[in-house]
N, C-alpha and C positions, 0 to 999 in steps of 0.2 A: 645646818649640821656642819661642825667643822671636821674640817678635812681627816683622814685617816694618820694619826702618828705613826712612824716608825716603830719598829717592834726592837726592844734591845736585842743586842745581839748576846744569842745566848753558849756558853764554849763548848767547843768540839769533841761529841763523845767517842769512846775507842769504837763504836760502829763506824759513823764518818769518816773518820782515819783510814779506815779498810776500803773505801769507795775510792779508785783511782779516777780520775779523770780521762776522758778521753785524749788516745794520740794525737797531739800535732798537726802532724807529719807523716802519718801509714798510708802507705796510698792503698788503695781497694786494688784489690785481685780479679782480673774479671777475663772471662772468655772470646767479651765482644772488643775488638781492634775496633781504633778509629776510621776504619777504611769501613769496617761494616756500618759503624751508627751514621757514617755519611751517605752511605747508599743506600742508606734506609730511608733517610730523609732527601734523596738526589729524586729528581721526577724519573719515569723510565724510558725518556727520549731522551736524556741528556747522559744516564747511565752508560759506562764504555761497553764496548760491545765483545761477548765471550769470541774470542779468536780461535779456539780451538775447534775442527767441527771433526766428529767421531764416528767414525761406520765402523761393521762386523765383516769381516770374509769368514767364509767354508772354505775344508780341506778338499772337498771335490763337490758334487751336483747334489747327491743321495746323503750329505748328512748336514746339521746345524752347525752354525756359523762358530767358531773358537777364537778368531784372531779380533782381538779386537784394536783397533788404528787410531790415532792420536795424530791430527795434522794441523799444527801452527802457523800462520800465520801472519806476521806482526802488523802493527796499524801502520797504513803507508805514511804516517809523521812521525813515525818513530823513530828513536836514533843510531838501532842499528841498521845503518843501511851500507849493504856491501860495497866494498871499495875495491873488490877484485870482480870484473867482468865478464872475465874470461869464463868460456864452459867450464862445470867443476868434477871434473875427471877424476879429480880424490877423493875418498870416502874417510870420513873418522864416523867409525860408531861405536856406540858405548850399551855395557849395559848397563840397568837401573840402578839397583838397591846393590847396599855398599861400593857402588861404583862413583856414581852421581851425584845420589844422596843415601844418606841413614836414618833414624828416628834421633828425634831430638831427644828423646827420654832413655836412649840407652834400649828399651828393649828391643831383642830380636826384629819383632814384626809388629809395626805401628795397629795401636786400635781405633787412632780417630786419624783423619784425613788432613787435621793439620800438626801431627807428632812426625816431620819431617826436617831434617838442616840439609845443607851441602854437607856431601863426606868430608872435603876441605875448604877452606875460604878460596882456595886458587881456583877450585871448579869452576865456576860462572866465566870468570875473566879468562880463562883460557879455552871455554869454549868461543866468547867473543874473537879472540884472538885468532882462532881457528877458522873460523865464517867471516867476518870482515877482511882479516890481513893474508890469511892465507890461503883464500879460495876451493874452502873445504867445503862437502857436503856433509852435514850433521845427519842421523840417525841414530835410535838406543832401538835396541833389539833387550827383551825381555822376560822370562818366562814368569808365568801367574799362575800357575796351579792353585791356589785358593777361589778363585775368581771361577762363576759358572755363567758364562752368560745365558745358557738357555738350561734351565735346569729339566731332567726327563720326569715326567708325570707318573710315569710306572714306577722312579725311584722308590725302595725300599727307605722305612721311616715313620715315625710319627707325625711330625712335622718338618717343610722344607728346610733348607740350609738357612742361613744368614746369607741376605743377597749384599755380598762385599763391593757390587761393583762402580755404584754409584758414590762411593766414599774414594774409590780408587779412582775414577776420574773426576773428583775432587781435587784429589793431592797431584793430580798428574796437571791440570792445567794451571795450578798454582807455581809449580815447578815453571811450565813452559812461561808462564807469564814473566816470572820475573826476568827469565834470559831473556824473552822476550827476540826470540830468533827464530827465521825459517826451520823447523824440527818438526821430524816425522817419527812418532813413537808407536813402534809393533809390540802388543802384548799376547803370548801365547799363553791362553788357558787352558789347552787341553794336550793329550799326549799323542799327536797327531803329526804331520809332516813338517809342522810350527814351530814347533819344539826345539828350541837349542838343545842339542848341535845340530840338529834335522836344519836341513839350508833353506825351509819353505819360508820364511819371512824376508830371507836376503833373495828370494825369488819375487816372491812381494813389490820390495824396495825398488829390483831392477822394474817390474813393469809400472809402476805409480812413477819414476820418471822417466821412464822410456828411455831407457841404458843397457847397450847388449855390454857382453864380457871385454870386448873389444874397446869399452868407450872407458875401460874403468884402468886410472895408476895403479896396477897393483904393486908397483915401489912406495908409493907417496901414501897410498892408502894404512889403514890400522883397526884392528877393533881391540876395544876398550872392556876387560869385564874380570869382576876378582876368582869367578871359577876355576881357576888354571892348573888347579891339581897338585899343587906344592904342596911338600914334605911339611914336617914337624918341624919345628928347631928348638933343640933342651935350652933350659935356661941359662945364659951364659954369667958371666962374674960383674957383666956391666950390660946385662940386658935381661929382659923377662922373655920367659917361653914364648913361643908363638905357637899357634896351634896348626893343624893341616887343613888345608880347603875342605869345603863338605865336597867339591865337584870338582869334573874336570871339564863342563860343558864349554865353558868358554872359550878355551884353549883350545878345542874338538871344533866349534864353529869357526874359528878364523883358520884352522886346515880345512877345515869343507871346502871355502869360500874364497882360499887361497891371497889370506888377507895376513900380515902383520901381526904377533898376536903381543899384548902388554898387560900388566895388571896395574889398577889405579895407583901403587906406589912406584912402578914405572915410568908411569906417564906424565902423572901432576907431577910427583914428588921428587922424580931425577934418581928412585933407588934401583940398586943393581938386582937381577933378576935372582930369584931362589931355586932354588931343586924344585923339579916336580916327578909325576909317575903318573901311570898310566894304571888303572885295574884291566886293560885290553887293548891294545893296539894291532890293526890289521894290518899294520908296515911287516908283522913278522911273519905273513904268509904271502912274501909274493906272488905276483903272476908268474907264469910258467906256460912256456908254449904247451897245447894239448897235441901230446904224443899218447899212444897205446902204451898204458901201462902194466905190463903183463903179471906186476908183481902184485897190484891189487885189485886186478880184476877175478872173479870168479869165475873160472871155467865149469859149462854143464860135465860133470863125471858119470851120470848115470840117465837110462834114456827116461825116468822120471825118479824128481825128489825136491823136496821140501828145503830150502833153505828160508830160515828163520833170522830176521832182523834182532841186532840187540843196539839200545842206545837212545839218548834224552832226544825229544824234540827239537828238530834244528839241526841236528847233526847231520845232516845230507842224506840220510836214506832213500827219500826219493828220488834226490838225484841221483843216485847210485845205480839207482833202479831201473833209471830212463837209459841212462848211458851204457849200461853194462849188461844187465841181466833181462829188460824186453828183448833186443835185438835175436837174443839166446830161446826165447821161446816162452819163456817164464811168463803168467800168468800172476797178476799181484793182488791181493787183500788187503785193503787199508781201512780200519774201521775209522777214520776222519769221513770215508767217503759212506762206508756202511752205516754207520752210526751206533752199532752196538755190536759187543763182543759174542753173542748168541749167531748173528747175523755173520759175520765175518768165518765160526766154523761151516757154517753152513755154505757160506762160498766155494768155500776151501776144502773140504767136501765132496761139491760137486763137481771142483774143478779135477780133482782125486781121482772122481769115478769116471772123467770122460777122459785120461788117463793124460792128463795136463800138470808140468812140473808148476809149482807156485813158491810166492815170495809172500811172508809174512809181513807188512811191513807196518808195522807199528814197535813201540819201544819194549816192551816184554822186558821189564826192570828187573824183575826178580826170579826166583827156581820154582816156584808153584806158578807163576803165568807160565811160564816157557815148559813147565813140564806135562800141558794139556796138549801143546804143539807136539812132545814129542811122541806121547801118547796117541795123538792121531793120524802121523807117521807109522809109528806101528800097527795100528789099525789094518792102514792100509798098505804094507808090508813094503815102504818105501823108505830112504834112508833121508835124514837129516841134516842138515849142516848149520851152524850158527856165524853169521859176519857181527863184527864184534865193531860196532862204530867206538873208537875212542876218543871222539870229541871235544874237548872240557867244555862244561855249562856255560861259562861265560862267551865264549865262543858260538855256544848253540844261540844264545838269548840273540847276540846281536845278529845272525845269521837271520832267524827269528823277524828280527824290525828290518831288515831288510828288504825279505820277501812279505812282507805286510802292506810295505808302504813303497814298493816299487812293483806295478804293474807287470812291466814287462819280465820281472824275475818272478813272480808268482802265476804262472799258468793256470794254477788250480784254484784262485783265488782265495787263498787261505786267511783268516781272519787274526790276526795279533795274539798269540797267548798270553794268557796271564801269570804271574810269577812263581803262583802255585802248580802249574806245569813242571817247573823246569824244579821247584826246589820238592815235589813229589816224587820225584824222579830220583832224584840224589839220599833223599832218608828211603826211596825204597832198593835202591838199584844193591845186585849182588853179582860179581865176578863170575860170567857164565864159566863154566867145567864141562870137560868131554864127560865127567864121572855120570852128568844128567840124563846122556844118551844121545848126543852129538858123535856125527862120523868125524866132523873136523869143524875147530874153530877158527875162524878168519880173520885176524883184528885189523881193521880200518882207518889210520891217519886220516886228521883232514888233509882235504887239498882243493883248493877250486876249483872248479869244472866249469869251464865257461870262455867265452870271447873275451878279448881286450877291452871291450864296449861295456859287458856286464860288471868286467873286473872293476873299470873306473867309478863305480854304482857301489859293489859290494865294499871298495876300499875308503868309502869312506866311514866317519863315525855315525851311527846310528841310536846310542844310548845316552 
C-alpha cells in the first residue's frame, strides 16, 4: 500500500478566520505561589518549621479565654539578629490593621487570609531598624471583635458564627514571618479588660517578660496605632478630604499606659500631627480633696420620708447613698438587688410601716414610674423629696466600665450594662417637676467620691 498522500490544502473559510489562536505569552492566574507547590513536594522533615506558637488567656478564673497571643520567634540562622545587647527597656508597639498592614484589595476587612500588604513599603524595614539598631522591644496590641474563640452553646441562632479565627492566625504568622523578628502579638476578641484602651494586654506584655513599671523608658518608649480620634479635614484646593477616625482607642491606650502616643503617618511617614477630640475625657472632672459638702448633701427634714432617686445608670446614686444618706438612717430599695419592681414596693412598704425613712434607688426616668412613689408616700402620709442625679450618659457608661471591671470599686459586684440601658433611659427620661408631688427637688452634679487610689482607677479611659 503506498503511503498516504498529502491532502491539498484547501482555503480558509470565514469560520476559521473567527478561530483565534491561542496566546503566546498570558501567563495563568493561579492562587498557588511557588512557595506552596515547593512545600507540597518538600518531605515534612525538611519542611521549615512554623515559628509562631499561639496560646489563649482569660480575663479572670470564672470566664473563657478572649486574648488570644502570637509569639514569634525567629530561626536562630536567621539574619535578623540583634546588634544591641543591652536590656531593652523601650517598648515600640503598634497596632494591626491600618497600622502595620491593610488589605491588599482595598476593602475594609480582608475575606481570605492572604488579602493582606504592608500599610507602607517603609513598614518592615523600620521595624528592623527598630529591633536590630535600636534596641527596641517590638509588640502590636490589637482589638478583634469579629474573632470568637470560644463561641457559647446557649448562643441564640440557627446556626454558629463563621469561625474567623484560623484564617486570622493565617494572616498573622505570614506577617510575622516575613519580618521575621522577635514579636509578641496580643489580640483582644472580646469586650473585657483586653480591650483597647482597657490596659489588660499591656498587663499581659509586662508579665510574659517580666518587666515591672520601673524597668520601662517611658521617654524612648511609643505606641503606634491610627485610632487617635482626629477631626475631619474639608477638602482643600490641592488635597482631598480626609475623613475622621472611627476611634479614639488608641490614643486612650498610650494615656493608660502612659506611653508616647503617634499615628502611622506620624511615625513611618515623618507627617505633622492633626486635630483630634475626645467624645469624653475624665481630665475634666478632677480629683478634689473629700471635704463635707454641705451643699449637695441631703439633710433628714423630717423624723420619716421617702426620698426618691431620679437618674440613668451609672450616675452615682449608690454612691451617694453610701456616703450620705445610710449614715442618716435611711433604709434603701434597689430593685438590681430585688430583682422586680412588685418586690421593691413591697420593701418599701414594710420599711413605711416599721416606721423607717427610705431611699428609692433605681432610675425612675419618667412621671408615671415616679408617680407610684409618690402615691405611696401618700399612702402612708409621709412626705417626698426627688434628688435629681444630672449626670450625662456618656459619663454614666464609662462610670458603668469602670465599676464592672475594677473589683475593688464595685462592692456589689455589679455586672456591665448593656447599651440599651443607658439609651432606654435617655428616649424615656422626663425633667422631674415639684408639680408631681415632690416637697423638693435636689439636682445632683457629678463629682467623684473616693481616694486618690480609686481616683487613679476611675481617671483613666475605659471605652
Amino acid at each position: 500500500m503506498s503511503p498516504a498522500q498529502p491532502s491539498a490544502k484547501r482555503p480558509a473559510s470565514a469560520t476559521d478566520r473567527d478561530i483565534s489562536p491561542p496566546p503566546l505569552k498570558r501567563k495563568a492566574q493561579t492562587a498557588i505561589s511557588k512557595t506552596a507547590v515547593a512545600n507540597f513536594f518538600t518531605r515534612t522533615s525538611e519542611k521549615p518549621k512554623d515559628r509562631t506558637r499561639w496560646t489563649e488567656r482569660s480575663p479572670d478564673n470564672d470566664s473563657p479565654a478572649t486574648l488570644l497571643v502570637a509569639q514569634y520567634t525567629p530561626d536562630d540562622n536567621a539574619s535578623a539578629v540583634p546588634s544591641v545587647l543591652a536590656p531593652r527597656r523601650k517598648i515600640a508597639a503598634f497596632d494591626l490593621d491600618s497600622t502595620l498592614i491593610t488589605t491588599a484589595t482595598g476593602k475594609r476587612h480582608a475575606d481570605d487570609p492572604a488579602d493582606w500588604k504592608w500599610w507602607h513599603p517603609s513598614v518592615p524595614g523600620r521595624l528592623r531598624q527598630l529591633y536590630n539598631d535600636e534596641g527596641y522591644r517590638l509588640v502590636i496590641f490589637t482589638n478583634q471583635g469579629g474573632l470568637t474563640l470560644h463561641p457559647d452553646p446557649k448562643s441564640k441562632g440557627s446556626k454558629p458564627p463563621k469561625n474567623r479565627v484560623p484564617a486570622f492566625k493565617q494572616k498573622c504568622s505570614a506577617v510575622l514571618c516575613q519580618l521575621n523578628l522577635p514579636i509578641t502579638l496580643y489580640a483582644a476578641t472580646g469586650k473585657d479588660i483586653f480591650r483597647k484602651p482597657r490596659p489588660g494586654m499591656w498587663a499581659e506584655m509586662k508579665k510574659d517578660f517580666g518587666v515591672a513599671e520601673s524597668d520601662i523608658d517611658r521617654e524612648g518608649s511609643v505606641f503606634v496605632g491610627d485610632a487617635g480620634g482626629r477631626t475631619a479635614t474639608p477638602k482643600g484646593p490641592n488635597a482631598s478630604a480626609v475623613a475622621k477616625d472611627f476611634s479614639c482607642s488608641d490614643r486612650n491606650l498610650a494615656h493608660n499606659i502612659d506611653l508616647e502616643y503617634q499615628t502611622p503617618e506620624e511615625f513611618f511617614l515623618g507627617e505633622k500631627p492633626r486635630a483630634f477630640s475626645r467624645d469624653f475625657d475624665p481630665a475634666h472632672f478632677p480629683f478634689a480633696q473629700q471635704e463635707e459638702d454641705n451643699a449637695a448633701v441631703v439633710q433628714k427634714s423630717d423624723k420619716q420620708d421617702v426620698i426618691l432617686f431620679c437618674g440613668p445608670p451609672g450616675a452615682g446614686k449608690s454612691t451617694f447613698y453610701w456616703n450620705y444618706l445610710k449614715p442618716l438612717g435611711y433604709e434603701r430599695v434597689n430593685q438590681d438587688i430585688l430583682k422586680s419592681k412588685d418586690k421593691c414596693f413591697k420593701a418599701a412598704a414594710d420599711f413605711l410601716r416599721e416606721g423607717d425613712s427610705i431611699v428609692i434607688d433605681n432610675t425612675n426616668p419618667d412621671t408615671d414610674t415616679r408617680s407610684q412613689w409618690v402615691a405611696l408616700a401618700r399612702k402612708n402620709k409621709v412626705s417626698i423629696r426627688c434628688v435629681w442625679f444630672k449626670t450625662p450618659v456618656e459619663l454614666c457608661e464609662h462610670n458603668d466600665a469602670v465599676r464592672s471591671l475594677n473589683a475593688q470599686l464595685n462592692p456589689e459586684s455589679r455586672q456591665r450594662l448593656p447599651g440599651l440601658a443607658f439609651n432606654g433611659f435617655k428616649s424615656r427620661f422626663k425633667e422631674p417637676k415639684a408639680e408631681e408631688g415632690f416637697e423638693e427637688i435636689v439636682p445632683v452634679d457629678f463629682k467623684f467620691r473616693g481616694t486618690k487610689e480609686e481616683y487613679d482607677v476611675w481617671a483613666r479611659f475605659w471605652l
